[in-house]
Structures are given as C-alpha cells and as structure tokens.
C-alpha positions in Angstrom: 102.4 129.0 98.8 104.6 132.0 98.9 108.6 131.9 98.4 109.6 132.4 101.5 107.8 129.3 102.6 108.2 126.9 99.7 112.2 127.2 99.2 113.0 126.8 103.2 110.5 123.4 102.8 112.6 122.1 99.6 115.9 122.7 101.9 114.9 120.8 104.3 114.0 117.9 102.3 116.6 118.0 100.9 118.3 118.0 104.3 116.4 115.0 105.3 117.8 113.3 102.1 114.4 113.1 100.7 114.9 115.0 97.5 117.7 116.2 95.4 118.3 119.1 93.6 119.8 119.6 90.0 120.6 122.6 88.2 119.1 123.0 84.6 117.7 125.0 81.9 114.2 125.7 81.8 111.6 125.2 78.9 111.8 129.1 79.1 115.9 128.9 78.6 116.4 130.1 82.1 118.6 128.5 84.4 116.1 127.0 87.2 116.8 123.8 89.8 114.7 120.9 89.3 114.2 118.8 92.0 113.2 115.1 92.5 112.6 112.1 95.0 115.0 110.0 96.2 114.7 106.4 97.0 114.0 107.4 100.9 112.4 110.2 99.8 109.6 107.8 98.2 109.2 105.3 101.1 108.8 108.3 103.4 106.3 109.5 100.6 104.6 106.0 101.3 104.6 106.6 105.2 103.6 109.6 104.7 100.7 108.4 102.6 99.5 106.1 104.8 99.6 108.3 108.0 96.7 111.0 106.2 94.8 107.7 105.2 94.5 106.7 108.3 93.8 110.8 109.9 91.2 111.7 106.8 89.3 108.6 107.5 89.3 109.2 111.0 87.6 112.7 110.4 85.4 111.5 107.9 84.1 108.9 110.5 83.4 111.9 113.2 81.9 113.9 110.2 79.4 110.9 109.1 78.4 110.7 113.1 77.4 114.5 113.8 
C-alpha cells in the first residue's frame, strides 16, 4: 500500500472516530504519528470481524462445491 492510499484511509478513521492519532518520537528519533484504536474503533473492529467471517466462509463453501 502506497502513501497516497494509506494516509487518506488513516484520516478517515480517524474521521469516523475509530482511531486517534498522537504525535511522537520514533525508535529512529524522528518525529512520526502513532496511531491507535479507540473504544468504537474496536467494536467496529469486532463488526468488522464478523462481517468477513461470515463472506470468507461463504466463498469457501462455493469453492468446496465446484
């Protein structure tokens, strides 16, 4: 995953309210943003989950059959 992709996916996470961003110092001594989950950030990570369960098995059921 390139740049361009990954950063506009963190913002809208972050958006969402599902992660939040920190400002820190890297092992490297570099300033960097670290960013973790949030309370609503890990139930949607559960419902997330669950939904590609439920898919995966679903095309691992059609695969078994052909």
């Amino acid at each position: 995953m390139n740049q361009g992709s990954l950063y506009p996916a963190m913002h809208r996470l972050e958006h969402r309210g599902w992660i939040k961003a920190e400002w820190g110092i890297s092992e490297l001594g570099r300033r960097a943003r670290f960013y973790s989950l949030t309370t609503s950030g890990r139930k949607q990570l559960e419902i997330e989950s669950e939904n590609w369960s439920k898919l995966s098995e679903a095309i691992a059921r059609v695969l078994r059959m052909a």
